[in-house]
KEGU-752339 format. One record per residue (C-alpha): x, y, z; residue number from 1; residue in one letter. Coordinates in nm, 2 decimals. Each point is the difference from the previous one (the first is absolute). Layout:
# residues N
x; y; z; i; aa
X; Y; Z; NUM; A
...
//
This chain:
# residues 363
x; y; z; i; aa
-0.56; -5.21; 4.45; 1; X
-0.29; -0.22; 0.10; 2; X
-0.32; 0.14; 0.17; 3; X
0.10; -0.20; 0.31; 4; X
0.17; 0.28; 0.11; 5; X
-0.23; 0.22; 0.13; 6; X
0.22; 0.35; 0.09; 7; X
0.23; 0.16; -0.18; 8; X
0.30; 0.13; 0.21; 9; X
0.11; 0.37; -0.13; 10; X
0.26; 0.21; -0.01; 11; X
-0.03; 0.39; -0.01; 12; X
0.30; 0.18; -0.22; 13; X
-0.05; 0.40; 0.05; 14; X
-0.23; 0.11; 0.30; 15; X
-0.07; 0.33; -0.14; 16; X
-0.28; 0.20; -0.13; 17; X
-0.16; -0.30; -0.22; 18; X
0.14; -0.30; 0.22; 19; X
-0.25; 0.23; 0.26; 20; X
-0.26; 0.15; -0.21; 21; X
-0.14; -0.37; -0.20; 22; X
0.24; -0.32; 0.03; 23; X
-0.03; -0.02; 0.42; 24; X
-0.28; 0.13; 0.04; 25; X
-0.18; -0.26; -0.24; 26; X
0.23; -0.25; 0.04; 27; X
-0.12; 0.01; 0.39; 28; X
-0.33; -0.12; -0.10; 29; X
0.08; -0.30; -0.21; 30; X
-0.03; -0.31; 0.20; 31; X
0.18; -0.17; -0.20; 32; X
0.31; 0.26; 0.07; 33; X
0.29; 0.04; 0.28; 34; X
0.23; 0.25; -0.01; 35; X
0.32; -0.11; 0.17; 36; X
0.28; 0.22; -0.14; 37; X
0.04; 0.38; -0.07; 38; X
0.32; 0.12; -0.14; 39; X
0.06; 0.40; -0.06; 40; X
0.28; 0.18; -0.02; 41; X
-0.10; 0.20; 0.29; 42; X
0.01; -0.23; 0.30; 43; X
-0.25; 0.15; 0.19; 44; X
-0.30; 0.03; -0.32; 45; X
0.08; -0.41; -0.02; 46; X
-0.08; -0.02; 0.35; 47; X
-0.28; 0.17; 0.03; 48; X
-0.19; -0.17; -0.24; 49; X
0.09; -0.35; 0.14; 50; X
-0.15; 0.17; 0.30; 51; X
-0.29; 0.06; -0.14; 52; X
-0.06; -0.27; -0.25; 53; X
0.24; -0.28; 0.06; 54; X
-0.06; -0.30; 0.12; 55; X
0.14; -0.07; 0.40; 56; X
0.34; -0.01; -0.08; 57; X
0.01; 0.13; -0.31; 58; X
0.37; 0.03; -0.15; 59; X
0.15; 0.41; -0.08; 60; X
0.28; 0.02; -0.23; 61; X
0.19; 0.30; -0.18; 62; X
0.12; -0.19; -0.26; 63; X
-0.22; -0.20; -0.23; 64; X
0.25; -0.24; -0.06; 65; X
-0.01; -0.11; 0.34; 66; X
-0.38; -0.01; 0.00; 67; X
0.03; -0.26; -0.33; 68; X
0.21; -0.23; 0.18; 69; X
-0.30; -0.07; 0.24; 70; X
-0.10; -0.38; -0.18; 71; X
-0.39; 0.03; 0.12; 72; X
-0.10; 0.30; -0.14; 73; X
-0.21; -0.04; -0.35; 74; X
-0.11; 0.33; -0.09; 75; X
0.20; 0.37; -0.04; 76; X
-0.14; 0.28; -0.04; 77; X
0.22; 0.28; -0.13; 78; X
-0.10; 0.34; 0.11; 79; X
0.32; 0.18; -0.09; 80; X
0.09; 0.29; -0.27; 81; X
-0.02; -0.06; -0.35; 82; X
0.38; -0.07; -0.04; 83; X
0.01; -0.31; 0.23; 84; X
-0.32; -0.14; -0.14; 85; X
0.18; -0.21; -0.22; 86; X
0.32; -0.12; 0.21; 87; X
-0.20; -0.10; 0.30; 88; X
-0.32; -0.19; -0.21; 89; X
0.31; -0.20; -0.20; 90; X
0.15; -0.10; 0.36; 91; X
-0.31; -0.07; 0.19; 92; X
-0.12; -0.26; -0.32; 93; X
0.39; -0.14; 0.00; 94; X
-0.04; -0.07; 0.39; 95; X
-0.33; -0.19; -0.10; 96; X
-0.27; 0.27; 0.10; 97; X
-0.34; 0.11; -0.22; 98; X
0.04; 0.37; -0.04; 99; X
-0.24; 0.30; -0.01; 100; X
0.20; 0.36; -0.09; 101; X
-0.17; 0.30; 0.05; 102; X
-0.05; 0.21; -0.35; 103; X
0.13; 0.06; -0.21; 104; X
0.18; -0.35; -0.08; 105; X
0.32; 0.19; -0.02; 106; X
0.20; 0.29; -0.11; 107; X
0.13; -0.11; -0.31; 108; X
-0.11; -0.25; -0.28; 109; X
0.27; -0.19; 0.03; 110; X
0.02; -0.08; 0.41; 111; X
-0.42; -0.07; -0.06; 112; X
0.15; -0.25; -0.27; 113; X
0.24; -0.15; 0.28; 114; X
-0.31; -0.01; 0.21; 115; X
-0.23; -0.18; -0.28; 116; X
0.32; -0.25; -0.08; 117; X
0.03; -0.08; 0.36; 118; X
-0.35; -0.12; 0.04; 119; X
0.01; -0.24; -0.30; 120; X
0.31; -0.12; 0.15; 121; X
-0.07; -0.07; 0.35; 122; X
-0.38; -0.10; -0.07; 123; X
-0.12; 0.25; 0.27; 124; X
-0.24; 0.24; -0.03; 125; X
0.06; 0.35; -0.06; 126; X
-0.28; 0.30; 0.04; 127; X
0.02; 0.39; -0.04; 128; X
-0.21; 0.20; 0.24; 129; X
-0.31; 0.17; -0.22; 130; X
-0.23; 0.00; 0.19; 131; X
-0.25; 0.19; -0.20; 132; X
-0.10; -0.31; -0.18; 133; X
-0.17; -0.13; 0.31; 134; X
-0.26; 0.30; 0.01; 135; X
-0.37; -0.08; -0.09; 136; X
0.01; 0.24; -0.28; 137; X
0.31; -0.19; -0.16; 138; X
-0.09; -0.34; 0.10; 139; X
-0.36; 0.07; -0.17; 140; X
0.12; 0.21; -0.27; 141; X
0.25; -0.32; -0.09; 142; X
-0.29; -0.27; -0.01; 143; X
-0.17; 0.25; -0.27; 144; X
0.31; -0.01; -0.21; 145; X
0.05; -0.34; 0.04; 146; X
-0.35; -0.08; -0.07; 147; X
0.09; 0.17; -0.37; 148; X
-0.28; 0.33; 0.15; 149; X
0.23; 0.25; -0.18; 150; X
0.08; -0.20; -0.29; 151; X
0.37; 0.07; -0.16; 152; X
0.14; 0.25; 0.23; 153; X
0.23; 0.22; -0.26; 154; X
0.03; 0.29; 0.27; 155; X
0.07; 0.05; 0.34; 156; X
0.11; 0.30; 0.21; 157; X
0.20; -0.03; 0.40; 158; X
-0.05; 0.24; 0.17; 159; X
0.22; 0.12; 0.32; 160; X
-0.09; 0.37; 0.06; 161; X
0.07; 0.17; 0.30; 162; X
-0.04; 0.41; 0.02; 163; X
0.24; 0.04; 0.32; 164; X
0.06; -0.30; 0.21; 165; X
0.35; -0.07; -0.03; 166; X
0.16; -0.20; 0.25; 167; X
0.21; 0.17; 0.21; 168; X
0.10; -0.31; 0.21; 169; X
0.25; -0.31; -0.01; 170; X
0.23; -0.01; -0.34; 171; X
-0.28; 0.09; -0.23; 172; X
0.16; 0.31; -0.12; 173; X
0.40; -0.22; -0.05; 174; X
0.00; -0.08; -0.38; 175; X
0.31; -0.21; 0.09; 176; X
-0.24; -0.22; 0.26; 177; X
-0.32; 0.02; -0.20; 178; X
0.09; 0.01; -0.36; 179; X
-0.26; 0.32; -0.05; 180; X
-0.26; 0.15; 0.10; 181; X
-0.42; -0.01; 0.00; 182; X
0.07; -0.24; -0.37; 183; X
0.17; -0.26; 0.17; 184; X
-0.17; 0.04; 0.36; 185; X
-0.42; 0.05; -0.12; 186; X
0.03; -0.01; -0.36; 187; X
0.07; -0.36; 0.06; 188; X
-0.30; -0.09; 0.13; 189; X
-0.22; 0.13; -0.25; 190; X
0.21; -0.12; -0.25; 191; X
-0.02; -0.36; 0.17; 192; X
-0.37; 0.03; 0.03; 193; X
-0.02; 0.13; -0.40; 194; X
0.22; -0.26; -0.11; 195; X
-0.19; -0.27; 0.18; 196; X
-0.35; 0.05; -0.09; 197; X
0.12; 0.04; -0.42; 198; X
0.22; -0.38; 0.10; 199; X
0.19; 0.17; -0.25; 200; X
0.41; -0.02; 0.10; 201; X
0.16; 0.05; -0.36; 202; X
0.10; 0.36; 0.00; 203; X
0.19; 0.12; -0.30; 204; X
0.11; 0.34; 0.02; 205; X
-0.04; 0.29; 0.30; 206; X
0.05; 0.35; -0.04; 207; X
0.04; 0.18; 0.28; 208; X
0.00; 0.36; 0.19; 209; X
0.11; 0.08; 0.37; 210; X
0.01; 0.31; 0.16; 211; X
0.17; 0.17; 0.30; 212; X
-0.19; 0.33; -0.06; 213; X
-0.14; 0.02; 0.39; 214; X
0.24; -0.14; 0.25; 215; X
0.22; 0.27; 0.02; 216; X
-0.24; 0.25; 0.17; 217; X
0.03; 0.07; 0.36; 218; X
-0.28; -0.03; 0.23; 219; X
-0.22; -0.16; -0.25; 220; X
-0.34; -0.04; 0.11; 221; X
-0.04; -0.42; 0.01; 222; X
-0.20; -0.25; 0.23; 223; X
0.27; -0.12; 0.16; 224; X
0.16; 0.33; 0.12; 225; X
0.26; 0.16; -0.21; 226; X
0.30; -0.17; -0.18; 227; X
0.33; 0.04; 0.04; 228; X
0.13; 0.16; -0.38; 229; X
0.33; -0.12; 0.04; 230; X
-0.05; -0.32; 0.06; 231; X
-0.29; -0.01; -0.32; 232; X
0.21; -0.23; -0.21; 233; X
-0.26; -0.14; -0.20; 234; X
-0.23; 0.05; -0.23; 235; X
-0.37; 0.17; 0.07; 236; X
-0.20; -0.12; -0.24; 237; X
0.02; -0.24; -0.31; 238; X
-0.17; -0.14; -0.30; 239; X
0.02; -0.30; -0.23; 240; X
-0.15; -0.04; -0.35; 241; X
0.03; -0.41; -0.02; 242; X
-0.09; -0.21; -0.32; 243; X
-0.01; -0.34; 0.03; 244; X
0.07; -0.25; -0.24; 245; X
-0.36; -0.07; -0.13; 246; X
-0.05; 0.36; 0.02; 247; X
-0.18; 0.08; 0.28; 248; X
0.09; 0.33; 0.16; 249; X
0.05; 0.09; 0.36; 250; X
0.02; 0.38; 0.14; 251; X
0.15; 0.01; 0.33; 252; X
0.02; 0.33; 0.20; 253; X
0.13; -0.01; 0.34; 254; X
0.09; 0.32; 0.27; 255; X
0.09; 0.10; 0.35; 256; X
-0.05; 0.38; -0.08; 257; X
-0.18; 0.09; -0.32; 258; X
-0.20; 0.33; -0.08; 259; X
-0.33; -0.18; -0.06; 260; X
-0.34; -0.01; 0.17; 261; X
-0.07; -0.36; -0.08; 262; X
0.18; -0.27; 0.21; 263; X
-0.03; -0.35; 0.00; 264; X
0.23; -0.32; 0.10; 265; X
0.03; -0.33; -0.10; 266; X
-0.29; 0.06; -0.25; 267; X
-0.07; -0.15; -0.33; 268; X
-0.17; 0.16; -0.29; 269; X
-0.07; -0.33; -0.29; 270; X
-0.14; 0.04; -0.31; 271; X
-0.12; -0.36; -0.20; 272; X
-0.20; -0.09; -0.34; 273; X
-0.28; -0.09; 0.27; 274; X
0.02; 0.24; 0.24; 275; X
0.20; 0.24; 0.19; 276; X
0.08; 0.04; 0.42; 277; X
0.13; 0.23; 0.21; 278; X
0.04; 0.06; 0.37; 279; X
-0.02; 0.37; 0.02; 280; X
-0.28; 0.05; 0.21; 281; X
-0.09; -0.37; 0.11; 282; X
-0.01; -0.26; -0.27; 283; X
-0.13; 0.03; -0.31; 284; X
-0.07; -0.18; -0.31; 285; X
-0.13; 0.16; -0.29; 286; X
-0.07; -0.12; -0.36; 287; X
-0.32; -0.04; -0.26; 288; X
-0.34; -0.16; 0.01; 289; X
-0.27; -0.01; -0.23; 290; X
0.18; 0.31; -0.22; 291; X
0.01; 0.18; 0.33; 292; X
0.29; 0.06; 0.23; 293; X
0.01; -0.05; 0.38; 294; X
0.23; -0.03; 0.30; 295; X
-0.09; -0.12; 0.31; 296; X
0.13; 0.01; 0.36; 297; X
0.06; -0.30; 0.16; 298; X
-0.07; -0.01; 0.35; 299; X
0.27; -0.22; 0.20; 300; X
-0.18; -0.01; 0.32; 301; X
-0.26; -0.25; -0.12; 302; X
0.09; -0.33; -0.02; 303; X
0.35; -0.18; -0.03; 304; X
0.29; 0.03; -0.21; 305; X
0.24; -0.28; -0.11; 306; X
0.26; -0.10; 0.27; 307; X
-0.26; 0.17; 0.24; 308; X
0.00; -0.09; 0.36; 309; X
-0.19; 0.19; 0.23; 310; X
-0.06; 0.41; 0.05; 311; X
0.29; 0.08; 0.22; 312; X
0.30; -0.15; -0.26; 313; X
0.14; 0.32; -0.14; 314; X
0.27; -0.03; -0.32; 315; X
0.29; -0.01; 0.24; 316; X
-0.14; -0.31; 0.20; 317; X
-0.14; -0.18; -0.33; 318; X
0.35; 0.05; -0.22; 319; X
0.16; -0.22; 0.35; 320; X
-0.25; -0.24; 0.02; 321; X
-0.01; -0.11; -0.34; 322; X
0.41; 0.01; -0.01; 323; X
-0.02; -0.18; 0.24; 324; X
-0.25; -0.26; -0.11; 325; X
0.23; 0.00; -0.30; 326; X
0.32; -0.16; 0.21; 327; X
-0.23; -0.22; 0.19; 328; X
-0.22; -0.15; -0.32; 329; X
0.30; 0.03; -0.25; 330; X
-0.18; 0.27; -0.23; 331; X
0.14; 0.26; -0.20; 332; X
0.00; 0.32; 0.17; 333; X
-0.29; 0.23; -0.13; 334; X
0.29; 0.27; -0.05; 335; X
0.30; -0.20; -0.21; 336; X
0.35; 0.09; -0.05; 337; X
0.00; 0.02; -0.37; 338; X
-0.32; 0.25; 0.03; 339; X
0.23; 0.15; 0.24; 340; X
0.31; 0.01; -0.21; 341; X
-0.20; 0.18; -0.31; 342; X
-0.11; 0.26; 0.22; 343; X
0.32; 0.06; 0.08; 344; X
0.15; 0.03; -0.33; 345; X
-0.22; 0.27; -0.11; 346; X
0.05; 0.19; 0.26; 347; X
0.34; -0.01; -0.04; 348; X
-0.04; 0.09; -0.38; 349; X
-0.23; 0.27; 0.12; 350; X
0.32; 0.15; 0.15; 351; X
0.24; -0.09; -0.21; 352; X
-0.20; 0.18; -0.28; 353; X
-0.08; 0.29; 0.14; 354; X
0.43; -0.01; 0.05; 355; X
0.05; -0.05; -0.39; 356; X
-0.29; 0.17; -0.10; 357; X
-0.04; -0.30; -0.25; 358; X
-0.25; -0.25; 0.00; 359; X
0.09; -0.36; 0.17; 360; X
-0.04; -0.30; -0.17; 361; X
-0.04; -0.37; 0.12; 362; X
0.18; -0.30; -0.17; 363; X
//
């Protein structure tokens, strides 16, 4: 696509939670955006958002299908359950549309796989929804890593750790829908973010642990109001012990309800020859000087930060912008779907180890 074209037309798949809560909303303030279709299964969600954020005339479908056959759309985004990720990405790249799917890519390695193999084939692009890497603190913390601040980075933990805020809303709780639980729904994101600062996708072997120790209490104290037990069918917490091929080692630890005082989501903890960085309290960056150590604080409110563009662009409205910028200039997206697809296959071995109770190892 050339830069004459100076809007991209989009269609919404899935006006739920997320469709509300980040694509709309940001998508609202691109310029170079229009929002002309909104499918849901639920008539009335579709219509309400082309309500609010459609252009005049904006098209409402229940079936995506329907939706793809519309030739002037460029853009999907899919805002459906994890199971459907795949399906509708493939379609909406077959019917000639750039796609961005919410995270996690999909539910299985295999339908990301479909998902990766479908953008080589069609040539359009493909994105997966995390937006943590648009913060100041990752977008920062990044251009130290790349700059070779932290030297060799050998260790890395991604962290995902809630005490009690399991969400009690939507199909987060279906294991059929979502594939799992706070692992595959935060642990993904910190995993993303882990992966991404190391640019280290070469894992060899995952052992894994998952627990359902929790979700079967009754009126559970949690921030969103008490779960439903029954319908608890995934896990509430998990953890990954990843080794990569050049031996670098990632720790992930992920939760929705977890018996510990300290919480913290979509963090990284890295550890380099140079230096080290975390993001427990702020950003950090420790290492040695002079036979002395240090770590310093860096303060994110003074001056600018790569892809920066004024005060009021928070993560939500940067990650549109530059996927967007990405269609229009014909750049690689800043998240890709082969970062995407590793991501996905640890989680799944994550799972499928803690099933085994054997280590999982990659060809």
């Amino acid at each position: 696509m050339s830069n004459s074209k100076q809007t991209l037309k989009i269609g919404i798949i899935g006006c739920g939670g997320i469709a509300n809560g980040k694509h709309m909303p940001s998508l609202a303030k691109q310029p170079k955006a229009e929002m002309v279709a909104f499918c849901d299964i639920i008539k009335e969600r579709a219509e309400k958002a082309a309500e609010e954020f459609g252009v005049e005339g904006a098209k409402v479908y229940t079936d995506y299908l329907e939706l793809l056959k519309d030739k002037s759309i460029d853009v999907i985004h899919v805002c459906t359950p994890n199971d459907s990720h795949s399906e509708i990405s493939v379609a909406s790249m077959e019917a000639g549309k750039h796609v961005m799917c919410e995270k996690p890519m999909a539910k299985t390695a295999a339908q990301a796989k479909e998902m990766v193999e479908a953008a080589k084939r069609t040539g359009k692009k493909l994105t997966i929804g995390y937006q943590n890497r648009y913060r100041n603190d990752s977008l920062y913390l990044k251009d130290l890593c790349e700059a070779g601040e932290l030297g060799d980075i050998y260790l890395g933990k991604a962290l995902a750790i809630r005490r009690r805020a399991v969400p009690t809303w939507g199909v987060f709780l279906d294991e059929e829908k979502q594939g799992g639980g706070p692992l595959i729904d935060i642990g993904t994101h910190a995993l993303d973010l882990t992966l991404w600062m190391m640019d280290n996708y070469k894992p060899k072997s995952v052992l894994g642990s998952t627990f359902h120790k929790l979700g079967h209490r009754e009126n559970a104290a949690n921030a969103f109001g008490p779960w439903d037990p029954e319908q608890f069918k995934v896990e509430d917490s998990a953890f990954g012990f990843i080794t990569m091929e050049n031996g670098a080692t990632i720790i992930l630890e992920s939760s929705w309800a977890l018996n510990v005082v300290e919480t913290g989501e979509a963090k990284t903890i890295l550890a380099g020859t140079e230096g080290g960085a975390d993001m427990k309290d702020g950003l950090r960056i420790n290492g040695e000087k002079m036979s002395r150590l240090y770590d310093t604080k860096i303060d994110l409110n003074a001056g600018g930060v790569a892809f920066y563009s004024g005060s009021a662009e928070n993560e939500s409205d940067r990650e549109q912008r530059l996927w967007l910028e990405a269609i229009l200039e014909d750049k690689e997206p800043v998240v890709t779907p082969e970062q995407a697809y590793v991501v996905t296959q640890i989680l799944e071995a994550i799972y499928e180890s803690s099933k085994t109770g054997k280590a999982v190892y990659f060809e």
